[in-house]
N, C-alpha and C positions, 0 to 999 in steps of 0.2 A: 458285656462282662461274660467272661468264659468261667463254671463253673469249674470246679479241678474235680478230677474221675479218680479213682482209686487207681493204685499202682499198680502196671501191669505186672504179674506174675508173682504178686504179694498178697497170701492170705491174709486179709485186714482183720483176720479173726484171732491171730497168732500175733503176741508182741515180739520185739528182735530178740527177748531172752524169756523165755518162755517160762523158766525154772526160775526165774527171779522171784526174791522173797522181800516183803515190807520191812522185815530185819537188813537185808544186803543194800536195799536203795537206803537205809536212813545212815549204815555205815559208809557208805558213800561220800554221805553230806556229810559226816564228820570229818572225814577223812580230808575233803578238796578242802573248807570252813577254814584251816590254819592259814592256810594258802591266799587265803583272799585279803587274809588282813596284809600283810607286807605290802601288796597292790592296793590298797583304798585310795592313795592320795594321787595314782594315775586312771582312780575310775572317776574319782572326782573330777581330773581335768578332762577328760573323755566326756563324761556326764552318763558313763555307761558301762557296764563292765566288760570284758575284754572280747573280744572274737573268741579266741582258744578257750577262757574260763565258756562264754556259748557251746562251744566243743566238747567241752568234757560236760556239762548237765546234760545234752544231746545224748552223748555217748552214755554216761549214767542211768537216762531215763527220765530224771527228773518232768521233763516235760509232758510225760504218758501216765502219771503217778495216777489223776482223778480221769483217763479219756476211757470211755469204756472197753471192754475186752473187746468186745465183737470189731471195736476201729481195730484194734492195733494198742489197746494201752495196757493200764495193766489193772485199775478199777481197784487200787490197794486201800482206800477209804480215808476219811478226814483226819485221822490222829495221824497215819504216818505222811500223809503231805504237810501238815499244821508243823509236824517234830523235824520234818526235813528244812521247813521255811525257819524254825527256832535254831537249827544248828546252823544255817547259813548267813542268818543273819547275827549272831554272835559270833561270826568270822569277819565279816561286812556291812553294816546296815545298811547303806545303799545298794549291795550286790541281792542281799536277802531282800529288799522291799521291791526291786527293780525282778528279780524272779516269782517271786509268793504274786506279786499284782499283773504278771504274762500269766500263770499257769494256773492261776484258782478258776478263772472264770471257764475254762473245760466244765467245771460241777454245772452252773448256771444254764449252758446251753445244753449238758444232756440231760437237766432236771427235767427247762422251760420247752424243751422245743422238739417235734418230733421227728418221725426215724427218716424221713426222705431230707431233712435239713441233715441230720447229725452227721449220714450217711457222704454227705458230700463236703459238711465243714471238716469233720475230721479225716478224712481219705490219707493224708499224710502219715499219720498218727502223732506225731508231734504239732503238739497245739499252743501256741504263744497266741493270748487274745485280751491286750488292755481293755478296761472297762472303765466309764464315766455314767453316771448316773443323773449329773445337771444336763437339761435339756440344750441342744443346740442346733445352731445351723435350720433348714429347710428342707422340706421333702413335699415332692411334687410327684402324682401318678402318671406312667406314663401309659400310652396306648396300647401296650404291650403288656400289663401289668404290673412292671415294674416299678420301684420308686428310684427315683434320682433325687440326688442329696446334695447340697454344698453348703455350706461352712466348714467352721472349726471349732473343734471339741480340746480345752484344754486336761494338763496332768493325767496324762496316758499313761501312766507307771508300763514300763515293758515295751514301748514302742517302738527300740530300735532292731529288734527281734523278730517282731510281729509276725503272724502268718494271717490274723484278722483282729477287728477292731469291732467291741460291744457299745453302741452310743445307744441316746435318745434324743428323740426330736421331738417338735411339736407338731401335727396335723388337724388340719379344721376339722373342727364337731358337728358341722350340720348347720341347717339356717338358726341365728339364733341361739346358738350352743357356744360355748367356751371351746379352746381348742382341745385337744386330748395329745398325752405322751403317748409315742411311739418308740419301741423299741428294736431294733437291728441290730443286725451282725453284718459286716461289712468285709472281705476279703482286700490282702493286702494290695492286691491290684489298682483297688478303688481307691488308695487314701496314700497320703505322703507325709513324712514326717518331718515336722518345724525345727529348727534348729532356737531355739528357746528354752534351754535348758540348761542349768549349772550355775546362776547366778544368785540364787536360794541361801535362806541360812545353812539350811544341812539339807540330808541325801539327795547331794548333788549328784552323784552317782547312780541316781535311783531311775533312769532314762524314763521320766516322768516329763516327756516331752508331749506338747500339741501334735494334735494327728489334722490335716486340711482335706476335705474331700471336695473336689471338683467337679459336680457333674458327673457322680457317682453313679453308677445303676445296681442296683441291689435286688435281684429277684423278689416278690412280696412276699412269698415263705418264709423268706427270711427276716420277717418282722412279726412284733406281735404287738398287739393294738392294746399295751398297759404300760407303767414303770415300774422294775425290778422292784422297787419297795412297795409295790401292791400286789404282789404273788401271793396267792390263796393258797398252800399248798393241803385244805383239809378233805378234799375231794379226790386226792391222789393226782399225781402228774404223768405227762406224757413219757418223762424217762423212764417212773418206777414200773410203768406198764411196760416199757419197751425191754428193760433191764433185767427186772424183779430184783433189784440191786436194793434194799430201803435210802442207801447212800444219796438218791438219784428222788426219793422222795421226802426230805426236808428241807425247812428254808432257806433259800440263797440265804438272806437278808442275816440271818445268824452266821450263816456261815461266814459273811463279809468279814462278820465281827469277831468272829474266830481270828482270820485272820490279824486284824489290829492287835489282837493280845498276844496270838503267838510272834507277833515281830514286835513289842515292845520288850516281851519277855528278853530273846533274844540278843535284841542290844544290852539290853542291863546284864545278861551275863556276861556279856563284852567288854562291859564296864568296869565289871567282880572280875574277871581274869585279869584287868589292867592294873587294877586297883594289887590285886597278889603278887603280879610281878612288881610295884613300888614296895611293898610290904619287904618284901626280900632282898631287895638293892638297895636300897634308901635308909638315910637314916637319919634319927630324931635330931631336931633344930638345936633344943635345949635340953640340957643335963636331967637326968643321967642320958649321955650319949650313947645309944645302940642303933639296932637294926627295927626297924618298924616293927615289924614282926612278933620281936619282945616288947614292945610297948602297952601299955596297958590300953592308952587312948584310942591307938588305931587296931587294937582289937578290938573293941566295941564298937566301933565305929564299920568294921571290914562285917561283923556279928551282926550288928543291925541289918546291915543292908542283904549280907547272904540270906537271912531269915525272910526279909521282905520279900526276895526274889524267887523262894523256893516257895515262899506263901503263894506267890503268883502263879506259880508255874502247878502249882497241886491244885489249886482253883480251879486254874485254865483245862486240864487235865482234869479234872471231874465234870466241868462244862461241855468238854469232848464227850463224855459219856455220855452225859443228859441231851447232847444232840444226836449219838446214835441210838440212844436209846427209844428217843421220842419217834424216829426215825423208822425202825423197826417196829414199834406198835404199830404202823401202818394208816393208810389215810382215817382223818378223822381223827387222830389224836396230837400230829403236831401241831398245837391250837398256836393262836398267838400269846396266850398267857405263857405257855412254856416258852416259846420263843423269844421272848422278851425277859423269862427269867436268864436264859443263857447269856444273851446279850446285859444282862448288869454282873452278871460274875464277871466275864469278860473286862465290863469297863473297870471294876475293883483291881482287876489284874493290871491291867496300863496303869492306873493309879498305883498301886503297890510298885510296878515297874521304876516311875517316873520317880515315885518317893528316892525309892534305894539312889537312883545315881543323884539327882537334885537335892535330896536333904545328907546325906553322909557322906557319897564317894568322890563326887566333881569338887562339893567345898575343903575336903582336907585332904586331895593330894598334892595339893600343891603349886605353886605356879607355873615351876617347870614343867609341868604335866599336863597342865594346861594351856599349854603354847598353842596355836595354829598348827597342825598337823598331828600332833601328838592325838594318841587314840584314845584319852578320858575326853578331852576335848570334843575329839568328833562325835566320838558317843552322844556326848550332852546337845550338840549341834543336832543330829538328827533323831532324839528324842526329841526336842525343844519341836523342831520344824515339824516331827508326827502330831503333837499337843497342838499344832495350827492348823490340820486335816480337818476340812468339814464333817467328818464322819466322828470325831473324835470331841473336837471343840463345842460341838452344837446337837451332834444327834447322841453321843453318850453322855454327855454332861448335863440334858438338860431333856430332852423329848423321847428316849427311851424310858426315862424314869416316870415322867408324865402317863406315857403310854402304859404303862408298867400295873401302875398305879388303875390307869381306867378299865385293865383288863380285870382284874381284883373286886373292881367295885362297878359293876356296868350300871347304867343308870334305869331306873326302875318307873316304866312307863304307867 
């Protein structure tokens, strides 16, 4: 495996727009977000979004939003990538989940990993790097120090993009020992992507394809000997030291969950916009005949669900705080108690999300509206299929809260 060297005659210390502002990249995402909707039903059949829509995030930035300055990115912090992933994904929800799940994990390795790794993953400065968190496949030392790996790691969200791939494997513990996770980073060189994707309830679109490695070799730097959801970060981390960013010292594990809420929120405003255009064309079944709009019923109904949505989104938005906040107090203070309160605002917010389109917007617009292709439809499709996400279905619904709970009440030896 050939490491990639930094680009000749490119200050990796200098992004391509030097003067670029957290305000100009998030108008960006507004801007392209209209755009994507007319294409959902050819990103569906792709299973990915387009080359050129690729083109213009490149050209945008989007992909340098969280890489550190010193690569080449632009180190703009968790509210304006979380607000870029919520405007893209109420354009697309496939397009938004299939980008938010390439570009988050930038945070992860220049939290977890130090400066002679970052130094040569990020050389590019455009960083696409799906992440899995169930262990997989095998990993074997070689003489060299390296490990080689093969299997297959499924729901790569971002893997047709990719520049590298965050897995876990299992490696032996010792005589006598259980095996232990191991975590890598994997360059695109190493791994090929499965054509297994698109035949899902929803975000079809979302290139949430299996990645296969053959007989990989992966430097051993490039591994650290634990699983992302066992990151300590109260000791302080190797980014915050490398960085003095605080961004670079809280927990992935929050921030994953950041993530989930800003792409629920997201679609359901995708949903509110759909829902306003039937409001305005459409009109009542039964007497008095008007326009939705004037209707009593579907302004309560359009009322409920706006309310739910903004509810979420001002949650979700104060949760951003409470993680940079905790963030900034610096090591030592992002305990797991906080981290775990972030993570239940969070999951209120997918819930409050899922309420608005499942309890008011998807049952009374109607059938026509809900046809196969229509955009209430897809909405409810890849909300429905996010509520089936391991991260969603099992760890916020049920062992966050648990955890939640034992951080509150430790047990008293």
């Amino acid at each position: 495996m050939t490491v990639t060297a930094n680009v000749p005659g490119h200050d990796m210390s200098l992004p391509p727009e030097p003067g670029l502002t957290p305000d100009d990249i998030l108008a960006r995402a507004e801007a392209i977000a209209p755009t994507l909707t007319a294409r959902q039903a050819e990103t569906e059949q792709r299973t990915f979004y387009a080359p050129d829509t690729h083109e213009a995030f490149r050209a945008a930035g989007f992909y340098r939003i969280l890489v550190p300055r010193r690569y080449g990115g632009y180190e703009f912090g968790v509210g304006t990538f979380m607000r870029v992933v919520m405007a893209l994904s109420r354009g697309c929800p496939s397009t938004g989940w299939m980008y938010c799940l390439g570009a988050a994990h930038a945070h992860a390795v220049a939290t977890l990993f130090g400066e002679r790794v970052q130094r040569e993953v990020f050389a590019d400065g455009d960083f696409i790097c799906p992440a899995t968190v169930a262990p997989s496949g095998t990993a074997e030392r070689a003489d060299d120090g390296q490990w080689v790996l093969n299997g297959v790691w499924n729901y790569c969200s971002g893997s047709p993009y990719a520049t590298h791939f965050v897995g876990h494997t299992l490696i032996p513990g010792g005589p006598g020992a259980d095996p232990r996770p191991m975590m890598f980073i994997a360059p695109s060189s190493e791994f090929r992507r499965l054509d297994d994707w698109g035949r899902q309830l929803g975000l079809r679109g979302s290139g949430s394809h299996s990645i296969a490695i053959e007989n990989g070799r992966i430097p051993g730097h490039w591994t650290l000997p634990m699983h992302m959801s066992e990151v300590d970060v109260l000791n302080g981390t190797p980014g915050l030291a490398l960085h003095g960013n605080p961004m670079y010292g809280g927990g992935p594990l929050s921030f994953m969950v950041l993530e989930d809420a800003a792409l629920a929120i997201g679609m359901a405003q995708g949903a509110l916009d759909a829902y306003e255009e039937l409001l305005r064309t459409k009109r009542t079944m039964f007497p008095p005949i008007a326009v939705r709009s004037e209707d009593p019923d579907f302004q309560f109904w359009y009322g409920e669900a706006a309310g739910l949505i903004a509810s979420a989104e001002a949650a979700f938005l104060n949760a951003i705080r409470q993680w940079d906040e905790a963030a900034a107090a610096g090591p030592g203070q992002f305990t797991p108690e906080r981290e775990l309160r972030i993570i239940t605002i969070c999951r209120e917010a997918v819930k409050q999300s899922w309420r608005a389109v499942e309890s008011h917007l998807f049952p009374t617009a109607g059938s026509s509206a809900v046809k196969e292709g229509e955009r209430m439809e897809r909405v409810w499709r890849d909300l429905s299929m996010q509520h089936s996400h391991a991260g969603i279905a099992v760890f916020l619904s049920a062992i966050a809260n648990r955890e939640y709970t034992k951080s509150r009440f430790p047990v008293v030896q």
